[in-house]
C-alpha positions in Angstrom: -5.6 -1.0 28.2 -4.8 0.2 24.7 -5.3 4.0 26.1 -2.5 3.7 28.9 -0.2 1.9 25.8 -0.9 4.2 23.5 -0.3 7.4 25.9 2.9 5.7 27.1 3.7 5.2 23.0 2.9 9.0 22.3 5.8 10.3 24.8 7.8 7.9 23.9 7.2 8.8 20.0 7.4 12.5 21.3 10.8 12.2 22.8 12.2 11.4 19.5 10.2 13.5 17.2 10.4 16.4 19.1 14.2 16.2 20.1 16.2 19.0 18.9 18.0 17.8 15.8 21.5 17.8 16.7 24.2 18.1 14.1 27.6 16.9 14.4 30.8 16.9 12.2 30.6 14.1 10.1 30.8 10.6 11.1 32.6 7.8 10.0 30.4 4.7 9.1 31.4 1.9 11.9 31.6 4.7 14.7 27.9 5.3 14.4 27.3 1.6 16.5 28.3 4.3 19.8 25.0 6.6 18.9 23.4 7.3 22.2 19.7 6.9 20.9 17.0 5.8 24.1 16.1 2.4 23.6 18.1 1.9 20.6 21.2 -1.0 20.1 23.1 -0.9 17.5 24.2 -3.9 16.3 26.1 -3.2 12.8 27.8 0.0 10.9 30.4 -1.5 8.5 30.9 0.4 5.0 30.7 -2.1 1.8 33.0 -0.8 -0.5 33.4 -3.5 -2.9 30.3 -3.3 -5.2 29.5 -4.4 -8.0 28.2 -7.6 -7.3 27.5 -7.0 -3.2 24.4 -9.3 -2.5 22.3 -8.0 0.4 21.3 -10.7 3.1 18.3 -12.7 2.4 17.7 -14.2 5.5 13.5 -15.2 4.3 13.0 -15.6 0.7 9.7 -12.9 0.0 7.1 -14.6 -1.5 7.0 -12.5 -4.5 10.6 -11.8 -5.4 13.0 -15.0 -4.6 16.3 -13.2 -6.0 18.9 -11.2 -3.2 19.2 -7.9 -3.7 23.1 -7.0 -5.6 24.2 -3.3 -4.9 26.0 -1.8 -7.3 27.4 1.6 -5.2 29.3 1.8 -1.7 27.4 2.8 0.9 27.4 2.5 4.9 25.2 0.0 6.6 23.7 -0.2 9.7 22.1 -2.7 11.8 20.0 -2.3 14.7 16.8 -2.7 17.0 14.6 -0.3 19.4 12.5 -1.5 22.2 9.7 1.3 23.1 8.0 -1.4 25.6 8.2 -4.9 27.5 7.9 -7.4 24.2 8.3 -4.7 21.9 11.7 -5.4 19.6 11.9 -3.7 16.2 14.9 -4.6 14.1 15.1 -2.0 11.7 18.5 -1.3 8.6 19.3 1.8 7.7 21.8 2.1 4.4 23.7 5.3 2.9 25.1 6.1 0.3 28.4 8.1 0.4 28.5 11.8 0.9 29.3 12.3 -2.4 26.5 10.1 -3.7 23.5 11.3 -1.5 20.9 13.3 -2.8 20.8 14.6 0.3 17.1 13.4 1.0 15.7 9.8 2.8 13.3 7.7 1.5 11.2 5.4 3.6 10.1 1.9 2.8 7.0 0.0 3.3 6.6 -3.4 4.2 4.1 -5.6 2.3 0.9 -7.9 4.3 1.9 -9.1 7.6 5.5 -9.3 6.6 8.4 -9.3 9.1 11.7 -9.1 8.0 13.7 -6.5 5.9 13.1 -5.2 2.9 16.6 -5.8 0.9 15.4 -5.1 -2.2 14.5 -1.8 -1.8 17.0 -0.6 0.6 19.3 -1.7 -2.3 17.3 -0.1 -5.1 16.6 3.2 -2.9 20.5 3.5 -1.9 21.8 2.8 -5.6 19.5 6.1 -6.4 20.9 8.5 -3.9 18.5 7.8 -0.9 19.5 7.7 3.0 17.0 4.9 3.4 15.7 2.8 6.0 13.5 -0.6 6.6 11.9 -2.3 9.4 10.8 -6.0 10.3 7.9 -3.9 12.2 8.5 -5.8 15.1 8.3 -9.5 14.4 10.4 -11.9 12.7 8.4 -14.0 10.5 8.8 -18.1 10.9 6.3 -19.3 8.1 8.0 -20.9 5.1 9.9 -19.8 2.5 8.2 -19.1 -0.2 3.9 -19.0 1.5 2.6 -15.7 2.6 2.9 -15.4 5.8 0.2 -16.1 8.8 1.2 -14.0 11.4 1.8 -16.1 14.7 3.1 -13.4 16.4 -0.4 -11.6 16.1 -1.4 -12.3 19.7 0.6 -9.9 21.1 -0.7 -6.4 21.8 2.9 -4.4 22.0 3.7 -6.4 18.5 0.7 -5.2 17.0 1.4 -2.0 17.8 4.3 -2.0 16.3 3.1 -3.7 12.8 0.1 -1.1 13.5 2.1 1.9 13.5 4.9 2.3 16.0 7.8 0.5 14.0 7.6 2.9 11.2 7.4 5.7 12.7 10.3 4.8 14.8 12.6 3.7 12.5 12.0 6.7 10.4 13.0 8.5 13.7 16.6 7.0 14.5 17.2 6.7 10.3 17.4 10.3 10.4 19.3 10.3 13.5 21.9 8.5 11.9 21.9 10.0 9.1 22.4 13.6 10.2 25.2 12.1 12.6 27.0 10.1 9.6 26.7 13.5 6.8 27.3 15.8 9.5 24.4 17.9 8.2 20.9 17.2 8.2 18.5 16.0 5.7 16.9 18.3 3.0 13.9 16.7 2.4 12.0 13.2 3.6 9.7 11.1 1.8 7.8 7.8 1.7 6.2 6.1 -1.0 4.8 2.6 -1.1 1.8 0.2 -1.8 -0.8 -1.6 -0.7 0.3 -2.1 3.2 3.1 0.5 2.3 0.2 2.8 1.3 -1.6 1.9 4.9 1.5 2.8 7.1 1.2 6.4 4.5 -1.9 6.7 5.9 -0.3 5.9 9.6 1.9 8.8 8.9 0.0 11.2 7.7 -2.5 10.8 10.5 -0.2 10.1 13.4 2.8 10.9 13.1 2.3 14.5 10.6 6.3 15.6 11.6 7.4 12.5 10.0 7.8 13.0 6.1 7.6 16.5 4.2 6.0 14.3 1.2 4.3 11.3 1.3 3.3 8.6 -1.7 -0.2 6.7 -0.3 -0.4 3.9 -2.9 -3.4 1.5 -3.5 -3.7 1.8 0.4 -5.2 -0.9 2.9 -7.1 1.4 4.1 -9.0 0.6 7.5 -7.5 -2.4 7.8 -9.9 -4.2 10.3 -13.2 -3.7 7.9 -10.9 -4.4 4.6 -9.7 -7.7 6.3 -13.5 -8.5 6.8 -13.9 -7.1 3.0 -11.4 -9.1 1.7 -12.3 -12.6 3.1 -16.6 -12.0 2.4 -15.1 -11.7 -1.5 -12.9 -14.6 -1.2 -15.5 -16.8 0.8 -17.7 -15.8 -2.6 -15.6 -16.8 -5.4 -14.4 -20.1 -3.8 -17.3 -21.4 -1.4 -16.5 -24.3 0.1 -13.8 -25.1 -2.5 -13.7 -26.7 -6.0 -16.1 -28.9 -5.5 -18.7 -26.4 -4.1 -21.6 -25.8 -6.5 -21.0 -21.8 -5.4 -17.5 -22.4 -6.5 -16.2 -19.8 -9.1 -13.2 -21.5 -11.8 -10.6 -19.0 -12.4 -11.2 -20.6 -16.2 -13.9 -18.4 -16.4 -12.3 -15.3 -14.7 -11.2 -13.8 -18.5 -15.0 -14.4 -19.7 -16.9 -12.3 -17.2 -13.5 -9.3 -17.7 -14.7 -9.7 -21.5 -18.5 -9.6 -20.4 -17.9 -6.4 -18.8 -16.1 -4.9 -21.6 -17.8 -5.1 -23.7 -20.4 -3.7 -22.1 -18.4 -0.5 -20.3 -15.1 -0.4 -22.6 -16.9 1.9 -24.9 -18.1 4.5 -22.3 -15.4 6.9 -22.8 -15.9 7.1 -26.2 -12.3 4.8 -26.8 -12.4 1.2 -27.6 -8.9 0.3 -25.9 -9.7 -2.8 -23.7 -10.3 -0.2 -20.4 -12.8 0.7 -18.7 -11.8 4.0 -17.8 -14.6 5.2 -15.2 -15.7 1.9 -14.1 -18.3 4.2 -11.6 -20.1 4.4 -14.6 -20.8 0.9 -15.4 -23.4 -0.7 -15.1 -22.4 -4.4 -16.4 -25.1 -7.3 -14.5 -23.6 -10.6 -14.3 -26.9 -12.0 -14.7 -26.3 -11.7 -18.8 -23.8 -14.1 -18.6 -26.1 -16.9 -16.9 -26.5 -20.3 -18.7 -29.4 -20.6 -20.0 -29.6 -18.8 -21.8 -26.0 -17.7 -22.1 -24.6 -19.8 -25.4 -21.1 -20.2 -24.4 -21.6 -22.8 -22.1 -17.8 -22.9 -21.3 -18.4 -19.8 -20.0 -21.5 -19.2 -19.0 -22.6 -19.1 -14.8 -24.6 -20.9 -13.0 -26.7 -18.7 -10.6 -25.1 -19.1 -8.1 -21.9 -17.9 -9.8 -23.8 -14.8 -10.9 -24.5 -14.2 -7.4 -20.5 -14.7 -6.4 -19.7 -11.8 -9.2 -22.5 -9.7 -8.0 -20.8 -9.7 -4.2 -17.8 -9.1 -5.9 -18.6 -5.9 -7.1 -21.4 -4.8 -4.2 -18.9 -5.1 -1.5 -19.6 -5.7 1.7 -22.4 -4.8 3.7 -23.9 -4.6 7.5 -27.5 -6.4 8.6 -28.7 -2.7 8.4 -27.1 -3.0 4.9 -24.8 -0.2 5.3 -21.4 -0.3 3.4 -18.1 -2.1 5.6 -16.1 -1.5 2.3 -16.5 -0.8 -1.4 -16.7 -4.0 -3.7 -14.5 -4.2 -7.0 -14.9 -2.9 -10.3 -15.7 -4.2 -13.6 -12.8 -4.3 -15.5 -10.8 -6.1 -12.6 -11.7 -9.8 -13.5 -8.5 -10.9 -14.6 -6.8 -10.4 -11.3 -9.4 -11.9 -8.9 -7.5 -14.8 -8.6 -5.5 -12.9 -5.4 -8.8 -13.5 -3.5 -10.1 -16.7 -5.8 -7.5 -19.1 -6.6 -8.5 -21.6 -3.6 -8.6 -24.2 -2.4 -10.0 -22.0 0.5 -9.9 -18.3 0.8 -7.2 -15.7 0.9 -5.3 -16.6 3.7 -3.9 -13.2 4.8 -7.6 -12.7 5.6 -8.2 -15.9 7.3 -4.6 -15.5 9.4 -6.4 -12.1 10.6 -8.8 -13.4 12.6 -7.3 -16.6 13.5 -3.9 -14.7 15.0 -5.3 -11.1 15.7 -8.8 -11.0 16.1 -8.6 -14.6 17.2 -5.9 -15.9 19.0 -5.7 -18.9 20.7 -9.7 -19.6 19.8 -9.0 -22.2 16.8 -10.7 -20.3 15.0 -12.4 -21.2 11.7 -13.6 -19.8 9.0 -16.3 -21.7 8.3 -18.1 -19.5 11.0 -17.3 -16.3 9.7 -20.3 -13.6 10.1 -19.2 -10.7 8.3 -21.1 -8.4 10.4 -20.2 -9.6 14.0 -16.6 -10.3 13.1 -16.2 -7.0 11.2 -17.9 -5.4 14.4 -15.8 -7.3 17.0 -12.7 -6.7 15.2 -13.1 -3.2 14.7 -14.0 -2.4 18.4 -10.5 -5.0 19.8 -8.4 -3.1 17.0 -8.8 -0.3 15.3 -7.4 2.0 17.7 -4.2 0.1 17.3 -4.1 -0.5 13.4 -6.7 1.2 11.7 -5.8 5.1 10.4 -8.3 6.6 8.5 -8.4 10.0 10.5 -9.6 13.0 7.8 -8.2 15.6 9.3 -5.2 16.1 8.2 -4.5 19.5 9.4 -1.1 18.8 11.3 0.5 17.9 8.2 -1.0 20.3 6.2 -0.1 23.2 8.7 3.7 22.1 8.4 3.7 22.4 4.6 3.5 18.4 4.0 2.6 17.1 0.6 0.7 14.4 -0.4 -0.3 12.6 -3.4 -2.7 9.9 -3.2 -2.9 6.8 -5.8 -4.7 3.4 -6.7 -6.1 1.3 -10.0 -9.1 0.8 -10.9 -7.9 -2.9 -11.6 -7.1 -2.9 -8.1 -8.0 -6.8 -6.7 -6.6 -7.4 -3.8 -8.2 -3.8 -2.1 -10.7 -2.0 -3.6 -10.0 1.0 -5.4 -13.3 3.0 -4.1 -11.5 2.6 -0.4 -9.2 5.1 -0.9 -11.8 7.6 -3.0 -14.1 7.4 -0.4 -11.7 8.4 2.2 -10.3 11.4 -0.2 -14.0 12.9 0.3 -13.9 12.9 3.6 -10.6 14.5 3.2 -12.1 17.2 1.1 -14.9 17.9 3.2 -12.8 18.0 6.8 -10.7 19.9 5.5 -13.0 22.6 4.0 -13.4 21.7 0.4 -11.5 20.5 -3.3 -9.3 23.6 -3.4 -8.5 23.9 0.5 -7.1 20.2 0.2 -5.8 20.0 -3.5 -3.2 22.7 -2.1 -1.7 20.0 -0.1 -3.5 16.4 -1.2 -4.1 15.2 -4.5 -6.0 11.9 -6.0 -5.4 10.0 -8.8 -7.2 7.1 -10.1 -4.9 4.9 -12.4 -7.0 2.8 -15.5 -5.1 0.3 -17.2 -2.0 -0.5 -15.1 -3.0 -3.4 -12.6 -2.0 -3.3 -9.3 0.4 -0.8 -7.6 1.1 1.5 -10.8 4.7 2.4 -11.4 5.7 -0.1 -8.8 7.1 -2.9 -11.2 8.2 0.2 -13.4 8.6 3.3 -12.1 9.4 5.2 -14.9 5.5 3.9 -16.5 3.9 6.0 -13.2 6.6 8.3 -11.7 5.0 9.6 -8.4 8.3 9.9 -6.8 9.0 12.5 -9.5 5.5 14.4 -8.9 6.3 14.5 -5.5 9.2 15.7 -5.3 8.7 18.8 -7.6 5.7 19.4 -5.4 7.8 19.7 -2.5 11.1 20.8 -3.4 9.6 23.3 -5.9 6.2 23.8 -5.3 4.7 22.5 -8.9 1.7 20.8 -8.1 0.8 17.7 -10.3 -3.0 18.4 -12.4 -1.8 15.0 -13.8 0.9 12.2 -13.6 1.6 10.2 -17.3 0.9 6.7 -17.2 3.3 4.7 -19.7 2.5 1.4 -20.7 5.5 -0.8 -22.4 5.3 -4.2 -23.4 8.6 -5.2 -22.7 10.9 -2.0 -23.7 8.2 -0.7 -26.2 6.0 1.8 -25.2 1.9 1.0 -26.9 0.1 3.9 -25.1 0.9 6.7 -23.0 -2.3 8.8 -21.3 -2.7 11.3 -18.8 -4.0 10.5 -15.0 -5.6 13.6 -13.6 -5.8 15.0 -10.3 -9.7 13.6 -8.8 -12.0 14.8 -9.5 -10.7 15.4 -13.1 -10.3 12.5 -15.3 -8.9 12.1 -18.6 -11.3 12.4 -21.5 -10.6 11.6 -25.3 -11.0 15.2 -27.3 -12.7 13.3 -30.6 -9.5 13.4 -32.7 -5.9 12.0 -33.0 -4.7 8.9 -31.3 -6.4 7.3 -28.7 -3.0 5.5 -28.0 -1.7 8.9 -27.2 -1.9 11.2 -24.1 -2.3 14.5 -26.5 -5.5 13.0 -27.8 -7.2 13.9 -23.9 -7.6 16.4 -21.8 -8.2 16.6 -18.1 -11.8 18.0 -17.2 -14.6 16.8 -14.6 -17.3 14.3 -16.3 -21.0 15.9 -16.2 
């Protein structure tokens, strides 16, 4: 079935991408609702030009960010949905800034989890900095409650996880530009997308599928291959909290900053800099089992052995019967920040809403019963072709002089950072080696920022910056400065070098500062 969907999806997708772009004279904001786009409605263009103090919708309060978005620039906005296919309805928002505020590029935005609504907050942020920019609800309208992640009811429909998969996106991207050639009457210089975490998966979806897309592209702390990470992701959780609190195998978060200082001080030192980091976490070799009680003294902190066996799955990953790898596990130094999969009473419930709603549906399922090699297998085989994108060759994109930087954390806790390094590799060897794909793709691995680098403060990883002067200019990044602040004071700046490169401290000078290393390959 998927095959006959996704051919229909394909000249569909084709019909748009490979439509002649057409530019007219300049169009005024609230004509652009008469835009004869196939499949498209309009069903807003009205120009706000009364900021400061305009305060977007907020029709779902994100779980993460409670405060409406304020815009403090005019700009046009437009509302709108396309329906590719029978259930299919993807609301999408596209906002621009006036002519003589554009930069004269667009800027996509990725949505985070399972999420479906738009993303206010960064269409406001992204328009206030010059961007044509456009989100999606990818093709479902959440109803959980304010406030909880959401569990992804709509899951049990195939066209709706195609579009969450990868057809919203793309599309949206598609009549964004569109629009925004019709309202500047000339057409876009330059297109980019840069996100995290799922944002960095629908990269991925881009890069793979839909190569005409983006002339750069920002993959950030990706969920790569979501269907095995999913699995990943609840076998970790299902480890740290068992059966709940009062599970012997149950892991307190209490003890969460005793194992982080366990491994530190075992691995901090390896790079020759005492800074609290564990720079190369590949090369530790921290065992739990030190921290067991007896005849571990702290017995606030020790683990039973059972908890030494939850840590050890936390870093292993998970496996097959055969005992090959599903997914990478997570590194020493990421402690802190297990309490994304950890914090109970049960397990991460993005995981567990997978299966229930996609892999699932309709079964009651419960995951009590969860076999992570039969349910990684089964959901693999009924999805991936809709939602997983982890295609190496990346030839098409490469071919029409696309530009991609790559990104995650080592302290990464909700996906694990190997993920993405393991599918760089098989980037680098599809596409003919290091230097055949450092001409167009580029690694870095982040230590020391948490989660989604640059995302809270973009000026502390600036990856939009790197890739734009790769694209626009043709000045490839060797490395991108990571500056950490505690509050508006900067304590340490260091270089992040292009993979395989990393970072290492020349002997001398201040290990605080990023002139004290130099970027060569670890023997």
């Amino acid at each position: 079935m998927y095959k006959r969907l996704s051919v229909f999806v394909w000249l569909l997708s084709g019909i748009l991408w490979s439509a002649p772009v057409i530019v007219a004279a300049q169009q005024g904001c609230e004509g652009l609702t008469s835009l004869k786009i196939p499949n498209v409605t309009f069903t807003l263009a009205t120009a706000i030009t009364a900021p400061p103090d305009y305060v977007a919708p907020n029709p779902r309060v994100p779980f993460w960010n409670p405060e409406p978005a304020k815009v403090s620039v005019p700009f046009c906005r437009v509302a709108g949905y396309v329906e590719p296919a029978q259930e299919s309805h993807i609301g999408f928002e596209i906002w621009l800034p006036l002519v003589k505020n554009w930069n004269g590029k667009y800027l996509g935005i990725g949505t985070p989890g399972m999420v479906g609504y738009i993303s206010y907050g960064a269409l406001a942020r992204n328009v206030q900095n010059g961007y044509a920019t456009a989100s999606t609800d990818t093709g479902h309208v959440d109803t959980d409650t304010p406030g909880e992640a959401p569990t992804a009811e709509w899951a049990g429909n195939t066209e709706k996880v195609i579009d969450w998969g990868h057809r919203a996106q793309h599309l949206t991207t598609v009549i964004a530009k569109e629009v925004a050639n019709a309202y500047y009457g000339t057409a876009i210089k330059y297109a980019y997308w840069n996100s995290c975490h799922e944002g960095g998966n629908q990269a991925l979806t881009e890069l793979q599928r839909y190569p005409g897309d983006f002339d750069g592209i920002v993959v950030g702390g990706p969920a790569y291959y979501m269907t095995r990470l999913q699995a990943a992701t609840l076998n970790a959780s299902l480890a740290l909290v068992g059966d709940g609190p009062e599970s012997p195998t149950f892991l307190p978060t209490a003890k969460y900053p005793a194992i982080n200082r366990a491994a530190l001080d075992a691995c901090d030192d390896l790079d020759g800099v005492h800074d609290g980091v564990i720079d190369d976490p590949t090369r530790c070799r921290f065992d739990p089992a030190s921290m067991q009680c007896p005849p571990y003294k702290d017995e606030a902190s020790c683990l039973t052995a059972s908890q030494v066996e939850a840590v050890r799955k936390m870093y292993a990953g998970a496996k097959f019967e055969d005992g090959t790898e599903i997914y990478p596990g997570y590194e020493p130094g990421s402690e802190l920040r297990w309490d994304v999969l950890g914090r109970g009473p049960g397990p991460i419930p993005v995981s567990t809403g997978f299966f229930q709603t996609m892999v699932y549906p309709g079964q009651n399922w419960d995951y009590h019963t969860f076999d992570v090699d039969r349910d990684t297998r089964f959901a693999e085989k009924k999805l991936g072709g809709m939602i997983d994108s982890m295609d190496p060759n990346l030839k098409p994109f490469k071919d029409r002089g696309g530009k991609t930087i790559m990104f995650t954390a080592w302290e990464e806790s909700a996906i694990p950072p190997r993920g993405i390094m393991n599918y760089y590799r098989s980037v680098v060897e599809t596409m003919g080696g290091l230097e055949k794909t450092q001409d167009f793709a580029r690694l870095f691995m982040v230590a020391g920022m948490g989660m989604c680098p640059g995302f809270r403060d973009p000026g502390g990883f600036d990856t939009q910056k790197a890739i734009e002067q790769w694209v626009e200019k043709g000045v490839a990044p060797d490395t991108i400065m990571s500056i950490m602040r505690t509050g508006t004071e900067v304590h340490r700046t260091r270089p992040v070098c292009a993979y395989p490169a990393a970072a290492i401290y020349n002997g001398s000078g201040d290990p605080n500062e990023a002139a004290s290393y130099e970027c060569r390959v670890r023997e």
